[in-house]
N, C-alpha and C positions, 0 to 999 in steps of 0.2 A: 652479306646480303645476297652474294651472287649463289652460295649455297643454299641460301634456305629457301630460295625461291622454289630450284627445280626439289626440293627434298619435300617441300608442304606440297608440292603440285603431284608429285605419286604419291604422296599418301593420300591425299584426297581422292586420288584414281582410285587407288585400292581399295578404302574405305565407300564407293560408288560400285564398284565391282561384285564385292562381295556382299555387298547389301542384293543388289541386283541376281545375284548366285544363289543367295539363300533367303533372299525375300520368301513368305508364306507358306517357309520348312516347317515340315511334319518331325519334330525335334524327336516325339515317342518312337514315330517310327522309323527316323535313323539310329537311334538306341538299338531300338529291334535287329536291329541288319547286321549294326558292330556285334551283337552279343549273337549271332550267329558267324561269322567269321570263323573260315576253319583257318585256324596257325600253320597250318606242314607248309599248304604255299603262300601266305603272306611271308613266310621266311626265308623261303628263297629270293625273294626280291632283296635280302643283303648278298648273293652272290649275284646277280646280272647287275646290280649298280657297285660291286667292286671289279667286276669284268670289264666294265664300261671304263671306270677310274685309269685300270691296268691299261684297256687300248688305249684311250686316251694317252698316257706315258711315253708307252710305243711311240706312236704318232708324233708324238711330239719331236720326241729324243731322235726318229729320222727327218726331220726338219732339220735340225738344230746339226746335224751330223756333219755337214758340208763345213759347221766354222767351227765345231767344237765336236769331238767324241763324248757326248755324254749318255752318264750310266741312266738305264732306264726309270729309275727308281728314284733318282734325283728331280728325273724328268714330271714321274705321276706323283709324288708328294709336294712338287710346286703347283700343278694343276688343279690337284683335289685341294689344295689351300685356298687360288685364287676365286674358285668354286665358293669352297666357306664363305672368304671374304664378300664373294659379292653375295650370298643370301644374308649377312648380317650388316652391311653395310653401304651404304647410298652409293648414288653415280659412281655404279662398274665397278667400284675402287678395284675390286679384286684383279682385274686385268692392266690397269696400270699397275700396279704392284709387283702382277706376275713377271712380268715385261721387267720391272727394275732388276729386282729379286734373279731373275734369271742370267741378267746383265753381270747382276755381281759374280756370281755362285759359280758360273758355268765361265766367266773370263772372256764373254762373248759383248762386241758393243751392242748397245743398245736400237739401233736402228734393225740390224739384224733381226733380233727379236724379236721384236713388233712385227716385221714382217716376215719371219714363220707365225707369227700368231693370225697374221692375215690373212696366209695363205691357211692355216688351220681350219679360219673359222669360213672360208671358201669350200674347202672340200666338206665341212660340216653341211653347211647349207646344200650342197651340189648333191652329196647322197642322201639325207632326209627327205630331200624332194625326189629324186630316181627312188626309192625304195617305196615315199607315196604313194608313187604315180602307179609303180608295180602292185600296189595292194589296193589302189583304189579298180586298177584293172580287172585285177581277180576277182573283184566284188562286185563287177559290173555298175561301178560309180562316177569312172572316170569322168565321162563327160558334162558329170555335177559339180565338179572341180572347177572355181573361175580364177582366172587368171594365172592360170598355169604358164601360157606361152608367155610373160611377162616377166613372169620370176626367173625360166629358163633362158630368155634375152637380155634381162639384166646380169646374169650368170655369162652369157658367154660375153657378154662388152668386157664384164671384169677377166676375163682369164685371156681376153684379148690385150686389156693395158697392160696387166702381166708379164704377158710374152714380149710385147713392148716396151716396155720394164727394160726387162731383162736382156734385150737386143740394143738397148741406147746408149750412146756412148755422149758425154760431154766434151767442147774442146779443151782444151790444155788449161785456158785462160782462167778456167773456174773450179782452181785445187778442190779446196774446199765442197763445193759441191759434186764436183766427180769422185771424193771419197765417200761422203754422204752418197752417193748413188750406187757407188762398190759396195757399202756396207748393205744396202736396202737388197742388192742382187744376190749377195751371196744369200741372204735369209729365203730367196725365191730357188735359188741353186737345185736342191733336191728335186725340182720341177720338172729338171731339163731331160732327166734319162723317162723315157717314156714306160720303161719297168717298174721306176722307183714311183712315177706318178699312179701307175694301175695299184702299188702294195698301196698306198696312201689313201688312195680313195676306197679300196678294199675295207683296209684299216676303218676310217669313218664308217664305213656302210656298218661294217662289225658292231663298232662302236655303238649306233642307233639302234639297232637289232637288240643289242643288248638292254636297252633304255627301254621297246617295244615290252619285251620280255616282263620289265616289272608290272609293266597292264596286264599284259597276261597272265601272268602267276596271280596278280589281286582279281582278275573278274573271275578266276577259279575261285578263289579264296570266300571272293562276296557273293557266289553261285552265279553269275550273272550270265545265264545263256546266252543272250543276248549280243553279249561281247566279248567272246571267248575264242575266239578265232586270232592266230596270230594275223591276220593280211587288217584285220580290225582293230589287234594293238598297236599295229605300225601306225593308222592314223589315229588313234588317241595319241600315240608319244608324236605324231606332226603337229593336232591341235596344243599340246600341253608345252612343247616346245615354240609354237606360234604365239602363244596367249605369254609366253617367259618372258619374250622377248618386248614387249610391251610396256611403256614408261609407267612405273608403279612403285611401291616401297620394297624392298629385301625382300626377296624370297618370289617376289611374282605372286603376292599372296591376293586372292580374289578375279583376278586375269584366267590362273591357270584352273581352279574351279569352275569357273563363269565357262570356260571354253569344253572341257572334256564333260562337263555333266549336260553343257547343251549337244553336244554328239552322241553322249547315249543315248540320251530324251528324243532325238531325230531317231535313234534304232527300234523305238518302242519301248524302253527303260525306264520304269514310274520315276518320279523322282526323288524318293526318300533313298532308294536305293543308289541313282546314279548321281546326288550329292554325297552320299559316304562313300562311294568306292569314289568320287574325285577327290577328294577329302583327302582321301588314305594312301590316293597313289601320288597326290603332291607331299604332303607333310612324310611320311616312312622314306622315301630315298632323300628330301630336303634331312632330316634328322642327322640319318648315316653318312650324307657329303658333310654336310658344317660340323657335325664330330669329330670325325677322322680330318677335316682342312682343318681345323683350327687344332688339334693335338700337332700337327704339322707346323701350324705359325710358332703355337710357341717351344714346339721342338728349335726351330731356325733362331734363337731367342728375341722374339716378334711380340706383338701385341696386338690385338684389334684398338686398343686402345693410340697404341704408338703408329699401327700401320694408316690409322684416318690423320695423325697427324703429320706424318710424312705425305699421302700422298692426296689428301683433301683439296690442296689449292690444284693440285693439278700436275704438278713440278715431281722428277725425281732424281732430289739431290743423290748426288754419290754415283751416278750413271754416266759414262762417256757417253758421248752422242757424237 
């Protein structure tokens, strides 16, 4: 029961979303648009979302480097998996999984892990928003932007416990918990040299850059004057990553439409055209991540079927903690 609650409750979001997206679509006239579509650059949108994949790897694998040397390639075929998993499968799973899955593979405890994934998805969020705020500037929008100093204050409280984290020491009296807090610091480790923190955040900034790119190549693709500007694909890939993150079913489906067709439609973008290029820039990189993650699951010999029974309740057995 505890699952099916939150699982009817995003789909009922989603199924509200994309009503709301494509309520009193001109169906003829998104036809029209796809069957204008030039291929050369909808196709490059399969190399800036395997470039992404690739940084993403990188990144990871120098988190992880402080408790374990691992190969890069171990690092982005777990990632692009846990990717899979959570476009085809309820609450997250994919990232508790990765988190297990990573524990086993790489010999690394479990606490560890979770926190390079913590600090991952901090520098994720931290360049998303610096890359933004630099293209909302260039477009002379920035100060259309609300709540920016909020998201940026919430940002440095977190990198403030971090450092706090990583400074705290337990007394003697509580083993158990001052190994648990060894294992949380070492995953934060990579943090401390102030060089390796600039390659990381670099890495992330890359990372989005390349996610912007697939906008770009499709408003080439679907002619869209309009939005053909890389400082313009950075915030469609902010809105598209804003609307993901959103409690809803697999995949963010109806969220991530509802959000980059209403930012065209703000540019002057009719809307038969700025519902199929959001259409095409959610579903074409969703396709080629859950492809290639789940060739990956049951490379690891996985299932989606086995990975919701293992990690559904929440638990993952087989992991030191």
């Amino acid at each position: 029961m505890k699952k099916i609650i939150p699982i009817a409750a995003g789909a009922t979001v989603s199924a509200l979303l994309l009503w709301l997206a494509f309520r009193n679509a001109d169906w003829r006239a998104m036809a029209a648009v796809f069957a204008g579509v030039r291929a050369a650059p909808a196709a490059l949108v399969l190399l800036s979302v395997s470039a992404e994949l690739a940084i993403r790897g990188v990144k990871w694998a120098l988190l992880l480097r402080p408790a374990r040397k691992v190969r890069t390639w171990d690092a982005a075929r777990l990632e692009t998996a846990a990717l899979a998993l959570n476009n085809v499968l309820p609450l997250r799973i994919g990232e508790l999984a990765r988190a297990a899955y990573g524990a086993e593979m790489f010999d690394v405890n479990l606490l560890t892990v979770l926190s390079t994934i913590l600090v991952e998805k901090l520098l994720d969020i931290t360049s998303l928003l610096a890359l933004s705020a630099a293209a909302a500037s260039l477009l002379g929008i920035a100060a259309s932007l609300p709540g920016g100093w909020r998201a940026w204050a919430g940002l440095g409280a977190a990198a403030l416990l971090l450092l706090a984290l990583m400074r705290r020491s337990l007394p003697r009296r509580y083993p158990r918990l001052r190994q648990a807090l060894a294992h949380l610091k070492l995953g934060l480790k990579a943090l401390r040299s102030p060089l390796n923190a600039v390659v990381l955040f670099l890495l992330a900034a890359l990372q989005w850059f390349m996610n912007a790119l697939n906008y770009y190549w499709l408003a080439r693709a679907f002619n869209l004057d309009g939005a053909s500007s890389l400082a313009k694909s950075v915030l469609l890939s902010f809105a598209g990553a804003a609307a993901s993150s959103a409690p809803g079913m697999p995949g963010s489906f109806g969220s991530t439409e509802l959000a980059v067709s209403s930012v065209l439609s703000g540019w002057g973008v009719a809307k038969a055209p700025a519902l199929a290029f959001a259409a095409a820039a959610h579903l074409l990189p969703f396709l080629i991540i859950t492809a290639s993650g789940l060739f990956f699951v049951y490379g690891m010999g996985a299932s989606i079927g086995g990975v919701w029974a293992r990690f559904s309740s929440g638990k993952t057995e087989g992991a030191e903690v």
